[in-house]
Biopython code that builds the backbone (N, CA, C, O; Angstrom):
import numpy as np
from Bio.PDB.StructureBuilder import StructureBuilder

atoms = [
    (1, "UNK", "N", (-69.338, -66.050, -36.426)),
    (1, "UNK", "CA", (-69.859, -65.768, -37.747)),
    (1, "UNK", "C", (-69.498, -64.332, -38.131)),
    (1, "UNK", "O", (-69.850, -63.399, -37.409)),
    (2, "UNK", "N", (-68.768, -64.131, -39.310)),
    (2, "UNK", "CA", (-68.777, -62.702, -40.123)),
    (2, "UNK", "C", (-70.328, -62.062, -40.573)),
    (2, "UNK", "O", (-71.273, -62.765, -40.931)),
    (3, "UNK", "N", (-70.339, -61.009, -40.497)),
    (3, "UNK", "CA", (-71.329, -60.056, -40.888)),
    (3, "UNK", "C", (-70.549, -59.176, -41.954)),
    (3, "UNK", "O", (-69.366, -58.864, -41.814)),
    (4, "UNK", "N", (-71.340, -58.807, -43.038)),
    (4, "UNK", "CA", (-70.411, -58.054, -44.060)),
    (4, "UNK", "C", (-71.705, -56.317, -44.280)),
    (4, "UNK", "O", (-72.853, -56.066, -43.912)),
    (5, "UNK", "N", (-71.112, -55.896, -44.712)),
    (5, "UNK", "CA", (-71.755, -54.649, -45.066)),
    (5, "UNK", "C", (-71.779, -54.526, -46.379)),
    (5, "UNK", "O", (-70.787, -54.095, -46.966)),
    (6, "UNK", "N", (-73.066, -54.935, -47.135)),
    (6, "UNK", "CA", (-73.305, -54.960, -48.868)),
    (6, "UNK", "C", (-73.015, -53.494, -48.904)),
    (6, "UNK", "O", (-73.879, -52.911, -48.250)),
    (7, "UNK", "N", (-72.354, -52.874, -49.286)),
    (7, "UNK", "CA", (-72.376, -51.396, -49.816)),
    (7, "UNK", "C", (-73.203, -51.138, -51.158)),
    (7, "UNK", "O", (-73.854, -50.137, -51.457)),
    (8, "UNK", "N", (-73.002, -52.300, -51.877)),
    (8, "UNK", "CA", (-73.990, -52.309, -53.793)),
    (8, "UNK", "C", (-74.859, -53.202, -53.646)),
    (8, "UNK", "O", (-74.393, -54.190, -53.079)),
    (9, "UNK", "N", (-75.947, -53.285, -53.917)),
    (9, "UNK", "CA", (-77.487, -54.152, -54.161)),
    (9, "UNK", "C", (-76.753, -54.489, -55.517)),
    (9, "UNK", "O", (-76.142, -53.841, -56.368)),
    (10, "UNK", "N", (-77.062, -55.655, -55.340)),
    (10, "UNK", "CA", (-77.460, -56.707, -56.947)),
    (10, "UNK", "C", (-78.179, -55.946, -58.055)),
    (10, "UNK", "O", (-79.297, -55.647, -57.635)),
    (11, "UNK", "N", (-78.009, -55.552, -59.182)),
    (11, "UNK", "CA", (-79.085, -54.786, -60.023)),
    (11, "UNK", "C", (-78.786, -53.149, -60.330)),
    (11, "UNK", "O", (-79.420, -52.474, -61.141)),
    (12, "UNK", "N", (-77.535, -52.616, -59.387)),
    (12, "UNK", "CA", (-77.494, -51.314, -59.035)),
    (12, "UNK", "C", (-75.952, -51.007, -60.162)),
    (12, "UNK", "O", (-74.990, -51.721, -60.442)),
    (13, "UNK", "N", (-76.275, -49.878, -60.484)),
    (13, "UNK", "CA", (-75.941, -49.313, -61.644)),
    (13, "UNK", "C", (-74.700, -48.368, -60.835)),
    (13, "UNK", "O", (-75.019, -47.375, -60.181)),
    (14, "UNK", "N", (-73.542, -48.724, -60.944)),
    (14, "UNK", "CA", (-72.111, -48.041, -60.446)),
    (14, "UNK", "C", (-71.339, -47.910, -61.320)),
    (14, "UNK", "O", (-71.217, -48.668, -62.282)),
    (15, "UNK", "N", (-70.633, -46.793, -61.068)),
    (15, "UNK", "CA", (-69.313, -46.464, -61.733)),
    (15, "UNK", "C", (-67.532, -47.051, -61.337)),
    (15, "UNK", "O", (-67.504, -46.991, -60.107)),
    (16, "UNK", "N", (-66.658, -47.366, -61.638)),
    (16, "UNK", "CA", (-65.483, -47.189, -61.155)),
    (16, "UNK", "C", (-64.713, -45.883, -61.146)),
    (16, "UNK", "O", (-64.692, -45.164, -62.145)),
    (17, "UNK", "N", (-64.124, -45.593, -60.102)),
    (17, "UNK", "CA", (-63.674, -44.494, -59.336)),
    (17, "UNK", "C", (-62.319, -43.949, -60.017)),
    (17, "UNK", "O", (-61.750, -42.943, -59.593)),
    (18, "UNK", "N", (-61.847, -44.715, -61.126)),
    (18, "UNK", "CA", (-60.781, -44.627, -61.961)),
    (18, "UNK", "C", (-61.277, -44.952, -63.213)),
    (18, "UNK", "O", (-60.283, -45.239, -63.879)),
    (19, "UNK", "N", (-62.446, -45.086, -64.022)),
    (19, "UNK", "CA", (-62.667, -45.281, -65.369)),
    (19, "UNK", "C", (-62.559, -44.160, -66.091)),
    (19, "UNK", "O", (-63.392, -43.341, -65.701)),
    (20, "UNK", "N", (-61.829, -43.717, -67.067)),
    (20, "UNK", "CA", (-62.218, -42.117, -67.696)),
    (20, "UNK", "C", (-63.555, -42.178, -67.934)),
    (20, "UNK", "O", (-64.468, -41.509, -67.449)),
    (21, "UNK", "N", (-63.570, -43.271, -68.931)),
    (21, "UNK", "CA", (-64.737, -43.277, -69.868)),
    (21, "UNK", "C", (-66.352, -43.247, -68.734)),
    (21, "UNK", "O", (-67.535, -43.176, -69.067)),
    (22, "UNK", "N", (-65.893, -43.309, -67.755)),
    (22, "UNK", "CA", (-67.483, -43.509, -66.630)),
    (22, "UNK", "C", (-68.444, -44.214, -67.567)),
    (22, "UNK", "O", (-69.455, -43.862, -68.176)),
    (23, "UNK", "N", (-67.889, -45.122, -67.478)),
    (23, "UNK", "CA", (-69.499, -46.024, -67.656)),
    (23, "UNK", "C", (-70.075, -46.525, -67.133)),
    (23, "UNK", "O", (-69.445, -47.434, -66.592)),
    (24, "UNK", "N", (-71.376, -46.528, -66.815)),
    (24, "UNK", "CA", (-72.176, -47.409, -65.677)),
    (24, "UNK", "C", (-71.902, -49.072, -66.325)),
    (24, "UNK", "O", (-71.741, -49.632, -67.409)),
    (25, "UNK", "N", (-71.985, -49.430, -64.678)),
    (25, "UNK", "CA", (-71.269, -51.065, -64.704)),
    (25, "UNK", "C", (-72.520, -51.728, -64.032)),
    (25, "UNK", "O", (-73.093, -50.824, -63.423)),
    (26, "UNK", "N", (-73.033, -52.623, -63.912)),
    (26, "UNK", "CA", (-73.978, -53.284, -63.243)),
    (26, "UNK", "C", (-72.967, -53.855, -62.183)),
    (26, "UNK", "O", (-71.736, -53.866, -62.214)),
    (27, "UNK", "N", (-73.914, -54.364, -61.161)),
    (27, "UNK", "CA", (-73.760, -55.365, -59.593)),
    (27, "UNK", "C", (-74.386, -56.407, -60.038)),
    (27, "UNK", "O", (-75.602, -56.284, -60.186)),
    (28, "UNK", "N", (-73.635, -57.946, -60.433)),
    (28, "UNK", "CA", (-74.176, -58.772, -60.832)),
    (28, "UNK", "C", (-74.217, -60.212, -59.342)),
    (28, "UNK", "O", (-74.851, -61.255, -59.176)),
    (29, "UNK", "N", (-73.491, -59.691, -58.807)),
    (29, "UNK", "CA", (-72.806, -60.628, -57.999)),
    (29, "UNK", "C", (-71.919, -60.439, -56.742)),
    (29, "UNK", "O", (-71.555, -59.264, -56.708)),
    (30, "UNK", "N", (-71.354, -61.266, -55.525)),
    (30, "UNK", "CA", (-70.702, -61.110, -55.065)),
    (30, "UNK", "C", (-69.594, -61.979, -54.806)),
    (30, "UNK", "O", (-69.998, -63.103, -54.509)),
    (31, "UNK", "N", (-68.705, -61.906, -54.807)),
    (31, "UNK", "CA", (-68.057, -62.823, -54.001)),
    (31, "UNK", "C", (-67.432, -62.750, -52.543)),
    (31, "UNK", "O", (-66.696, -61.793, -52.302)),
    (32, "UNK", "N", (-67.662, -63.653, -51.599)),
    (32, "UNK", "CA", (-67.077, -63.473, -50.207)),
    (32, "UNK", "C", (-66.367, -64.474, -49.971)),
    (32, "UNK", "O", (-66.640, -65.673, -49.938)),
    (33, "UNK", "N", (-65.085, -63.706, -49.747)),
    (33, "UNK", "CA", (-63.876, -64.680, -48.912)),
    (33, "UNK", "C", (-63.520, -64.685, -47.516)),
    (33, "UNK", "O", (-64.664, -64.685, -47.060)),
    (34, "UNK", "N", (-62.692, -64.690, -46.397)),
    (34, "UNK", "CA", (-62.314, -64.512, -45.676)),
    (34, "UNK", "C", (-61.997, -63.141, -45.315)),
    (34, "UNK", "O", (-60.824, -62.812, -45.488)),
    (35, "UNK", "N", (-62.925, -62.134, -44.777)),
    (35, "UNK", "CA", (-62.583, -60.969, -44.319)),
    (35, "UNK", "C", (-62.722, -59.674, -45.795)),
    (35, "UNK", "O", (-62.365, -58.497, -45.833)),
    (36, "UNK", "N", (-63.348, -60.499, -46.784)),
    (36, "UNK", "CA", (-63.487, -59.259, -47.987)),
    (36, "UNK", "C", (-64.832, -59.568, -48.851)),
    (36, "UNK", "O", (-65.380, -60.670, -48.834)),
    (37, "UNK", "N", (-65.228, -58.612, -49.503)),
    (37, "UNK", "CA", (-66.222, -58.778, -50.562)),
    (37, "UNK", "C", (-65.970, -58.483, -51.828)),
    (37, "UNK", "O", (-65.853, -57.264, -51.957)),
    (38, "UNK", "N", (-65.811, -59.171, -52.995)),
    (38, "UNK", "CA", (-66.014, -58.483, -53.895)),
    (38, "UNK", "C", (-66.701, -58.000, -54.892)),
    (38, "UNK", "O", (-67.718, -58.657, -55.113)),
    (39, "UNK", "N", (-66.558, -57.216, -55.495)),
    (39, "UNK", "CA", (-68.514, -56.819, -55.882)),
    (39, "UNK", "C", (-67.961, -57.428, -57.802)),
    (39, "UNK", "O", (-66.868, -57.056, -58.228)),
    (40, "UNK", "N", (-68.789, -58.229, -58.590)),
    (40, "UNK", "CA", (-68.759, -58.402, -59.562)),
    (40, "UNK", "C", (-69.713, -57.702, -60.498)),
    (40, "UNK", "O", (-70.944, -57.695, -60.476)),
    (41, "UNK", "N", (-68.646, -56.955, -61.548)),
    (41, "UNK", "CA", (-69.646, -55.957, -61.896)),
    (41, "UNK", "C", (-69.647, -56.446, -63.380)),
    (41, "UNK", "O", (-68.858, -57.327, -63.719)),
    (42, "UNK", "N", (-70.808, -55.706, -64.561)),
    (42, "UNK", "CA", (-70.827, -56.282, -65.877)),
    (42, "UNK", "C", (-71.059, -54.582, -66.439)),
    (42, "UNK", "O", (-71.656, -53.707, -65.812)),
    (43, "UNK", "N", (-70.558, -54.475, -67.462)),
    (43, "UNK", "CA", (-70.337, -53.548, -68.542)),
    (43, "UNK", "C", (-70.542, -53.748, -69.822)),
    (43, "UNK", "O", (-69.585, -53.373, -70.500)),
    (44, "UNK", "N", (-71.799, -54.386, -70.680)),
    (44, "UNK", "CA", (-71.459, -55.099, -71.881)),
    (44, "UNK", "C", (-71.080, -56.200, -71.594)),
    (44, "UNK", "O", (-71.301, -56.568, -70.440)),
    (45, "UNK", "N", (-70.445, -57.036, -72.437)),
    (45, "UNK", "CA", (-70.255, -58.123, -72.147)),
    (45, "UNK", "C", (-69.023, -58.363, -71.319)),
    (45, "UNK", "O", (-68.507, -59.464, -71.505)),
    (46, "UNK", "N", (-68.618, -57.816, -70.713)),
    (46, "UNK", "CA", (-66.773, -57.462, -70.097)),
    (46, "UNK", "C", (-67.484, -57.435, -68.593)),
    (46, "UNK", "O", (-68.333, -56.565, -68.401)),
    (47, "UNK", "N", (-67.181, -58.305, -67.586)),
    (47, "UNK", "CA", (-67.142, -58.560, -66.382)),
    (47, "UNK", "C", (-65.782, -58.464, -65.100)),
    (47, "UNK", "O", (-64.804, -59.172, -65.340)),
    (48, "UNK", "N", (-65.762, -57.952, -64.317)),
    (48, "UNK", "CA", (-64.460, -57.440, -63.634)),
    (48, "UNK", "C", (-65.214, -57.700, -61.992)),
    (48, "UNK", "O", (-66.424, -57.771, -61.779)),
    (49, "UNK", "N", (-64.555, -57.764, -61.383)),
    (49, "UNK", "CA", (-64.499, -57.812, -59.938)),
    (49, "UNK", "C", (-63.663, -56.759, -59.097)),
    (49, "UNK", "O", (-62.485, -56.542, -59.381)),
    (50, "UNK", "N", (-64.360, -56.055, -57.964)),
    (50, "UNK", "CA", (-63.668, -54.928, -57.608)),
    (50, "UNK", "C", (-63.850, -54.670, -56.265)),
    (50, "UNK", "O", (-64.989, -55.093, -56.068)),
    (51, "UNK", "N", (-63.369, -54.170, -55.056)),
    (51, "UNK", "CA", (-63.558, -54.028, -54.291)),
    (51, "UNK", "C", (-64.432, -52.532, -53.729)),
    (51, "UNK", "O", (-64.416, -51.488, -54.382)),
    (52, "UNK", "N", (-65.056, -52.670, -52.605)),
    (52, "UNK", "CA", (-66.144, -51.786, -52.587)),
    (52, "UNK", "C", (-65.295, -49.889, -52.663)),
    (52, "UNK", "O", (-66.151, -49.176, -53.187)),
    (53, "UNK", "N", (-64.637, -49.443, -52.488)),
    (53, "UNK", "CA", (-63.239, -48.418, -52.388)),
    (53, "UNK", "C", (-63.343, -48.035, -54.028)),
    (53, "UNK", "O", (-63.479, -46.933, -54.560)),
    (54, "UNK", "N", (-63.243, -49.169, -54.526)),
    (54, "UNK", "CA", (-62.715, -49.184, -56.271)),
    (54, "UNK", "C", (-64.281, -48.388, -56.857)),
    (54, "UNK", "O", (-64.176, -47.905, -57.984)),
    (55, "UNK", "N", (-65.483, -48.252, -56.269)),
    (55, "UNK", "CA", (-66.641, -48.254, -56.695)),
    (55, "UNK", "C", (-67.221, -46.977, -56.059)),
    (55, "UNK", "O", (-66.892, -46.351, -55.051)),
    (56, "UNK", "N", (-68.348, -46.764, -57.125)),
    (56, "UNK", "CA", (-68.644, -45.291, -56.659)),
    (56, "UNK", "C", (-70.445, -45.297, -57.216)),
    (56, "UNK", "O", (-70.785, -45.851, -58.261)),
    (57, "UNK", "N", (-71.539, -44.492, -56.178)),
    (57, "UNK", "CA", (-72.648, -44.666, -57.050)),
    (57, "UNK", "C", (-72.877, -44.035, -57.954)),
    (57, "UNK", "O", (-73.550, -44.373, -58.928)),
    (58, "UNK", "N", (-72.105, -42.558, -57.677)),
    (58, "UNK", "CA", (-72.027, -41.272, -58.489)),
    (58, "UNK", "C", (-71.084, -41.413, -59.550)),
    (58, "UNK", "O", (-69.914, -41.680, -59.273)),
    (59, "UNK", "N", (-71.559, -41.223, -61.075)),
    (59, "UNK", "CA", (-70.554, -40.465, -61.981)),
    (59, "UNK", "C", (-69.608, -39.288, -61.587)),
    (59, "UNK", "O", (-69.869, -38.443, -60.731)),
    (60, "UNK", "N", (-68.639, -39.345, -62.225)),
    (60, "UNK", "CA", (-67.362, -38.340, -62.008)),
    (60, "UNK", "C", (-67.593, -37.806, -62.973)),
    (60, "UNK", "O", (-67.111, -38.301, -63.992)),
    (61, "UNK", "N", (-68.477, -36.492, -63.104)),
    (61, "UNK", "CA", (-68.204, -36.035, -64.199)),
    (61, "UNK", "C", (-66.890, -35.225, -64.516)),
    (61, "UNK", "O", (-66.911, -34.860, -65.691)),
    (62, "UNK", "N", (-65.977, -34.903, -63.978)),
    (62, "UNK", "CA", (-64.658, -33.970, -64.121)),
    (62, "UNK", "C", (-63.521, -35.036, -64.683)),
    (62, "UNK", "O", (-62.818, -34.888, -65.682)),
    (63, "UNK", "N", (-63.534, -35.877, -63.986)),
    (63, "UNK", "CA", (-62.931, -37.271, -65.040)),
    (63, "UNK", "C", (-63.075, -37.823, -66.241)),
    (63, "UNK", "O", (-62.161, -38.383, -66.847)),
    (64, "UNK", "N", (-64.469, -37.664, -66.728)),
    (64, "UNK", "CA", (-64.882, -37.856, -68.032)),
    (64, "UNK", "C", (-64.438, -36.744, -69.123)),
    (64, "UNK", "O", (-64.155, -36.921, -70.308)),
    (65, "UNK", "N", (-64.460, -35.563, -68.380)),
    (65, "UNK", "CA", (-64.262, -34.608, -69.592)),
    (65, "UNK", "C", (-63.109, -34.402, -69.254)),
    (65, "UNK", "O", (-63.349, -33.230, -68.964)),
    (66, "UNK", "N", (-62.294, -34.477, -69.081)),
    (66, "UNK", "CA", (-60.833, -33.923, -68.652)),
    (66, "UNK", "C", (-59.815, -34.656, -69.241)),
    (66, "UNK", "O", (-59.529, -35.765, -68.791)),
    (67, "UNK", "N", (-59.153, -34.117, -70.320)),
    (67, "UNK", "CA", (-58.321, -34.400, -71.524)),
    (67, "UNK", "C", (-57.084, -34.968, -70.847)),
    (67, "UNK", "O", (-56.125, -35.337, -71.525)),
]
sb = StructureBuilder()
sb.init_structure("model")
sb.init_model(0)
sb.init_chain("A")
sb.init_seg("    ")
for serial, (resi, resn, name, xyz) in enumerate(atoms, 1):
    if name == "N":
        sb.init_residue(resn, " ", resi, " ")
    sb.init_atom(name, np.array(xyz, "f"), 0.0, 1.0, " ", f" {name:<3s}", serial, name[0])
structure = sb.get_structure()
C-alpha cells in the first residue's frame, strides 16, 4: 500500500509559485494516481490541477509587484 503526504488540507487557501497576479486559490480536491498527487485548486470559477512544487502557502509578494 502507498502512503502519500497531503502537503494542502481541503479548504486551505494557496497561492501558485508562478502566478504574477498571486491570487489565493482554494484546495478543493485531490487527485491520486500511481506514485503522484494532485492538488485541485479553484480561483473563481476557473479550476486547475497542480502539483504540490507548483504550490505555495505564502504569497510572493516581490512577484506581484514587480513590473
Amino acid at each position: 500500500m502507498m502512503v502519500f503526504d497531503i502537503k494542502f488540507e481541503i479548504g486551505q487557501a494557496v497561492y501558485l509559485v508562478t502566478d504574477k497576479e498571486q491570487e489565493a486559490r482554494i484546495v478543493y480536491g485531490y487527485e491520486i494516481t500511481q506514485g503522484s498527487i494532485l492538488y485541485m485548486l479553484c480561483v473563481g470559477v476557473s479550476t486547475s490541477k497542480h502539483f504540490d512544487f507548483e504550490i505555495s502557502e505564502v504569497e510572493n509578494i516581490v512577484l506581484k509587484t514587480k513590473v
